[in-house]
Steps between C-alpha positions, in 0.01 A plus 500: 500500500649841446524716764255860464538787616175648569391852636633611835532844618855511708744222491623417817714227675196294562355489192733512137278279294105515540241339254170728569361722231257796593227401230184684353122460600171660487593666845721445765813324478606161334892314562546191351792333627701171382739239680688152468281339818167588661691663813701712293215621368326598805839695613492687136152583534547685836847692377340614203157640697794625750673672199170658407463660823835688559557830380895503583751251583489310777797656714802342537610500843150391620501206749351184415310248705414170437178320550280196427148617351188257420164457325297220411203417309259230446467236233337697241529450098685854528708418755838627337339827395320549854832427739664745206269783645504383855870524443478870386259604763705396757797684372235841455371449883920478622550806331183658585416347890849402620710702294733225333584596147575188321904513366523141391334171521597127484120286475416139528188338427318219677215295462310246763189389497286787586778856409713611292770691697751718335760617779716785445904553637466903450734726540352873588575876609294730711249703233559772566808512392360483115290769309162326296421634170147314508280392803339131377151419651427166347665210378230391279360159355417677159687295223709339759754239338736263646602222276769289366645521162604168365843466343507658143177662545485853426288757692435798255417790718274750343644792596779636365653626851529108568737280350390120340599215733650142443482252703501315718446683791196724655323818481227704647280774448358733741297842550516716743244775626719825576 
């Protein structure tokens, strides 16, 4: 797979190669995102809404702390796309509630019989140590994608911000309400 270089605002230490591209709808705002693996997707998904938000760099001498975040859904025939927006509301409400602005994330997913769990080794600084550009209010279920591209298959993205993809690997779509 070749590596992309999608949109981000500020390069930083953290984050040198990210895979989310801003994207057009009706309203709102749309970032499809593409990985190698189903976790790495759910940790390109959250830079690139993180990437969104920021109006300047995030500073370099800020201190980082490191913590284990969680969310969990149900069985559902969605259940990818709806532990992709648990996922991002849970890093909104640290940023908004507790004041934890998402730096970095490594995620793993599990299944058992009843959840699927995706936990999160994050590393974070203090927000207000980072200027927003945008406030988001929703992370929406309005053409919501997360699936797997098989190997050779080509995604042809309809907009021309977006690159075409080849897989194998996985992408997603999402909206959010700003």
């Amino acid at each position: 797979m070749v590596r992309l270089r999608g949109h981000y605002k500020y390069r930083n230490d953290e984050v040198n190669v990210l895979s989310s591209w801003p994207r057009p709808t009706t309203a709102d705002v749309g970032l499809r995102s593409f990985a190698p693996s189903l976790p790495r997707l759910f940790e390109e998904t959250a830079l690139g809404m993180q990437s969104y938000l920021l109006a300047q760099p995030i500073p370099k001498d800020s201190i980082h702390h490191s913590s284990v975040w969680t969310v969990q859904v149900s069985h559902h025939d969605d259940e990818m796309g709806l532990l992709l927006v648990k996922w991002l509301e849970e890093i909104l409400y640290m940023d908004e509630v507790e004041e934890k602005w998402l730096v970095e994330s490594t995620v793993k997913v599990d299944r058992n019989t009843d959840l699927i769990m995706l936990q999160a080794q994050v590393l974070w600084i203090a927000s207000d140590e980072i200027k927003k550009e945008v406030e988001i209010k929703a992370v929406t279920r309005q053409d919501l994608v997360v699936s797997e591209v098989g190997h050779g298959e080509v995604l042809d993205s309809p907009w021309v911000e977006v690159p075409t993809f080849e897989g194998p690997g996985w992408y997603s779509d999402v909206v959010f309400d700003i």
